[in-house]
C-alpha positions in Angstrom: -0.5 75.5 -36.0 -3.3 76.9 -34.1 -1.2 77.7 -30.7 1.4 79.5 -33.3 -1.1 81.5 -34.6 -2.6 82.3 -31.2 0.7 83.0 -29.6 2.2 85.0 -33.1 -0.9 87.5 -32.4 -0.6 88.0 -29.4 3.5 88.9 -29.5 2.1 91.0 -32.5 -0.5 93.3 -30.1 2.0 93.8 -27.7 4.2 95.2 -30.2 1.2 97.0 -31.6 0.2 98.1 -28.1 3.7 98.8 -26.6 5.5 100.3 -29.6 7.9 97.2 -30.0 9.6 94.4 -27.9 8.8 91.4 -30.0 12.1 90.7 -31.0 13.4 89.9 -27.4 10.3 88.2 -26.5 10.6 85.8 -29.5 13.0 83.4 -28.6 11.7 82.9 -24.8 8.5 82.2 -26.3 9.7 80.1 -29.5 11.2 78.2 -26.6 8.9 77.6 -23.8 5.3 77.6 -25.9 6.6 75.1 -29.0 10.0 73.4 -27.7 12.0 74.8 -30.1 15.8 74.2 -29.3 17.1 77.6 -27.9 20.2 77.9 -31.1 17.0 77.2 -33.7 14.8 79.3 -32.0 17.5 82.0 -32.3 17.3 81.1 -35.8 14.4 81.7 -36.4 14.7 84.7 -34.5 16.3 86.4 -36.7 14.2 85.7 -39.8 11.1 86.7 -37.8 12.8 90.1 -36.5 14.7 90.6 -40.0 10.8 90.4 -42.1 9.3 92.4 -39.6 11.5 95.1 -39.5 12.0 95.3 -43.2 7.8 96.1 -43.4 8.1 98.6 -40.6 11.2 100.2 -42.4 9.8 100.3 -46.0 6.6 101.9 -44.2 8.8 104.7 -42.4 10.8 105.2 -45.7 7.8 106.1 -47.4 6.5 108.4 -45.2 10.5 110.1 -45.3 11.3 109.4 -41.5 14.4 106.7 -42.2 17.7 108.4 -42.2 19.4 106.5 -44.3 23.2 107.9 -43.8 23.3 107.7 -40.2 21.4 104.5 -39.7 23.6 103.0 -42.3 26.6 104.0 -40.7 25.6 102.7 -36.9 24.7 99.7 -38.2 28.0 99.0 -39.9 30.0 100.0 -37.1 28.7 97.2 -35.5 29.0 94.4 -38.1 32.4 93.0 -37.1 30.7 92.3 -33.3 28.1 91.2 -34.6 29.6 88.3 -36.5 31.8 87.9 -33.6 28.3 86.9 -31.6 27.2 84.9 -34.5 30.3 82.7 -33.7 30.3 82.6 -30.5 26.8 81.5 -29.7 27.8 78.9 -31.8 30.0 77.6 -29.0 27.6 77.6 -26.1 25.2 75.5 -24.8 21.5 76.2 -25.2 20.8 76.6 -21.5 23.9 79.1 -21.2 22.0 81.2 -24.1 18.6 81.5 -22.1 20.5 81.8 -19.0 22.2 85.0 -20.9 19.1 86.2 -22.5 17.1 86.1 -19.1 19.6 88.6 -17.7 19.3 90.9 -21.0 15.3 90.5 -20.3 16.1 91.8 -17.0 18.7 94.7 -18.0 16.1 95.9 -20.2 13.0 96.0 -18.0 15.3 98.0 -15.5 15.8 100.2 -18.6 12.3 100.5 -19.1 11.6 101.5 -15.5 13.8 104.0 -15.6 13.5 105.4 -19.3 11.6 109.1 -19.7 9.6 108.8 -22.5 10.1 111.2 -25.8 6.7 112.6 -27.3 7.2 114.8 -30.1 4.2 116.2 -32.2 4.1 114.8 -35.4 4.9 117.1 -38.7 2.3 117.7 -40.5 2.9 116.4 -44.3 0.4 118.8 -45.9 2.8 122.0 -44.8 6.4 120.7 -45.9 7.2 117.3 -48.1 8.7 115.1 -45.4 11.0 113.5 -47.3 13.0 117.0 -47.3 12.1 117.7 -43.8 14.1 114.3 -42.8 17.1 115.2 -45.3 17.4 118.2 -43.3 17.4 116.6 -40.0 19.5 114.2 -40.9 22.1 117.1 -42.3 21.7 118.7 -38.9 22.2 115.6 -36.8 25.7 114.7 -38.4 26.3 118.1 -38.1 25.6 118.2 -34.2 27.0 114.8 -34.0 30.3 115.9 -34.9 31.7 117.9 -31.9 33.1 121.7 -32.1 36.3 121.9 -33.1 36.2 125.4 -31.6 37.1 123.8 -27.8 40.4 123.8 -25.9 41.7 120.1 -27.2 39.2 119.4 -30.6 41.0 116.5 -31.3 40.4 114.6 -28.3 36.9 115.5 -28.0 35.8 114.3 -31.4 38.1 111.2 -30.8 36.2 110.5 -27.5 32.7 111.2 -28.9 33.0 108.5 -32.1 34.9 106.4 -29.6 31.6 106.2 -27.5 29.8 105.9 -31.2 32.1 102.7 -31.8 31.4 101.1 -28.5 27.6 101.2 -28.6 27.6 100.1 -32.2 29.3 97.4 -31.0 27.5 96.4 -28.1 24.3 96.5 -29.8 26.0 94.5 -33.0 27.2 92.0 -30.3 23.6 91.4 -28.9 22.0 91.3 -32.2 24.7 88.8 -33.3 24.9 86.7 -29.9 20.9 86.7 -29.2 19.4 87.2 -32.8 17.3 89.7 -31.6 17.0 93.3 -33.4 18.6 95.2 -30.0 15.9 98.3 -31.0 16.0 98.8 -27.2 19.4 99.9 -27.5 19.5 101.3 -31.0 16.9 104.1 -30.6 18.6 106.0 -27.7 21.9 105.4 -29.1 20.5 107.6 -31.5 19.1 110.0 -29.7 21.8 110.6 -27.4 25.2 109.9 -29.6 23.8 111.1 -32.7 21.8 113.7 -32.6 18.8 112.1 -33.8 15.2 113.1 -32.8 12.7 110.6 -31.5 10.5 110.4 -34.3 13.7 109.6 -36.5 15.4 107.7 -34.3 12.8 105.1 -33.9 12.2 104.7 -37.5 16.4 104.7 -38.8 16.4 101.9 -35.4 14.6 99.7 -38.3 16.9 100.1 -40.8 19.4 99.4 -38.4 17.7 96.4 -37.1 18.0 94.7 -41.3 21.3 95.2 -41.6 22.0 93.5 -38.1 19.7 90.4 -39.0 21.6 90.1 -42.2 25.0 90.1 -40.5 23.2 88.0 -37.7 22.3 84.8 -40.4 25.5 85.9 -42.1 27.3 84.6 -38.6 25.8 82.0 -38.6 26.1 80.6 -42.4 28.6 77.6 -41.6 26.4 75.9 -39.5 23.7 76.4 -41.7 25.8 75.0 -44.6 27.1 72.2 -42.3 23.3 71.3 -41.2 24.1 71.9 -37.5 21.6 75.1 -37.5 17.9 74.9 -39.1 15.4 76.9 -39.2 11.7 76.1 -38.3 10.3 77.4 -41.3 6.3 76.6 -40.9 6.4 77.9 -37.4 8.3 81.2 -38.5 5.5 81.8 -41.4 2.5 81.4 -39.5 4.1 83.3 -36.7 5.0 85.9 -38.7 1.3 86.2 -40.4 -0.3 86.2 -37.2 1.9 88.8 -35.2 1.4 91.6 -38.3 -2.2 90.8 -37.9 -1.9 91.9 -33.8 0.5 94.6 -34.6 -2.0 96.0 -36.4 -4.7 95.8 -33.9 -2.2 96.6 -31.1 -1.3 99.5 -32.7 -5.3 101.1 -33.1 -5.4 101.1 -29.1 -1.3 101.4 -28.2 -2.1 105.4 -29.5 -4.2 105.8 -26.5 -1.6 104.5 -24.0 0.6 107.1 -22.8 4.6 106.8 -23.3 5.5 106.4 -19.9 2.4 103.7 -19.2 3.9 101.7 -22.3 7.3 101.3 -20.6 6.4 100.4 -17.3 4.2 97.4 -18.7 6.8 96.4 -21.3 9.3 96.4 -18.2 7.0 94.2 -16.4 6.4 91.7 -19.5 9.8 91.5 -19.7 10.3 90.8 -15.8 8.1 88.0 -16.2 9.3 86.4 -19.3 12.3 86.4 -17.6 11.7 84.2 -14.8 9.5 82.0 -16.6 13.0 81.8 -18.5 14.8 80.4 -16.1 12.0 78.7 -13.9 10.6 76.4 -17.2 12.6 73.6 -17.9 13.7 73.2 -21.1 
């Protein structure tokens, strides 16, 4: 279990370093470092991604930067898709489900590319509690996420602004469902630009999010776990999961000196390269 642990800790510094990413680099890796079967390695995918982000959202909670509301709403929006991909990666081959997940890895870096980055300043605790400053936000951001009824045809412009709401719950349910990975790249702008949600929120709610998708994610895929058709590598998960929270954490102590822009240009470039090895390593 050496190689796990090597390879866990290393997924668990580039998280650290880059601000995230390990979901969508786990299966790639799960299959090309141990052999893992692509279905299991989505699998075990989803634990990996599910443990994680329940840590990093218990972490934000207590420091008041979840929004519990909102992120709770986006996330169920996107539950009936993302059983819907639960079933229907089922039904594939493996090879078609790297095949699909190299051109996510490639959709994403070009998102990275081309992504501005968001720095806000940080509030500083000892002036407000924070846990009131982000019941306020989130108040203000389903306030500004519901559009003024004051324009010409109200109707159809709140319809058309929670239709686009609908759609991109979905989408990211479908990828989380589909893939097994957390679809945090898509979550936090979703966020930011549907509803209303700052950066600093946004990023933190994204985990809360990402739970509630893993659980409908395994959900998906409970009859072939009853049947014995889908397992889950449980060693390689725990170790893997021990030795990428031990890398996040040193990631993280040097990912605060890398500018936001930096971070997604070498995240897209990880991800360009992951992708070919994707398709290039046979399986």
């Amino acid at each position: 279990m050496t190689s796990v642990l090597a390879v866990g800790f290393l997924v668990g510094c580039v998280v650290g370093l880059l601000g995230g990413g390990g979901g969508i680099l786990t299966i790639p890796i799960l299959v090309m470092c141990f052999g893992i079967a692509p279905q299991e390695a989505s699998a075990d995918s989803i634990i990996i991604v599910f443990t994680t982000s329940l840590v990093g959202m218990l972490s934000a909670a207590r420091a008041g930067r979840v929004l519990w509301k909102i992120g709770i709403l986006f996330a169920c929006l996107g539950v009936p898709a993302n059983l819907f991909g639960g079933w229907l990666s089922g039904k594939i081959s493996g090879n078609v489900l790297m095949w699909s997940l190299a051109v996510l890895l490639l959709v994403v870096a070009t998102f990275m590319f081309i992504a501005k980055s968001d720095d806000e300043p940080a509030v500083s605790s000892s002036v407000v509690n924070p846990q009131d400053v982000a019941l306020d936000h989130e108040q203000k951001a389903i306030k500004d996420a519901t559009p003024n009824t004051t324009v010409s045809h109200p109707a159809q412009s709140s319809l058309w602004h929670w239709l686009k709401v609908i759609l991109v719950a979905l989408g990211v349910g479908l990828l989380s469902g589909f893939f097994g990975v957390g679809g945090g790249f898509a979550v936090v702008p979703a966020l930011v630009l549907a509803m209303r949600v700052a950066p600093r929120y946004a990023s933190s709610t994204s985990l809360l999010v990402l739970v509630i998708n893993m659980i409908a994610a395994a959900i998906g895929r409970l009859p072939r776990f009853i049947d014995g058709s889908l397992t889950v590598s449980w060693e390689i998960v725990a170790f893997f999961l021990v030795a990428s929270a031990a890398g996040s954490i040193v990631g993280e102590r040097y990912g605060r000196k890398i500018p936001g822009r930096l971070a997604n240009i070498l995240f897209g470039i990880l991800l360009l390269c992951v992708a070919v090895l994707t398709v290039l390593v046979p399986r």
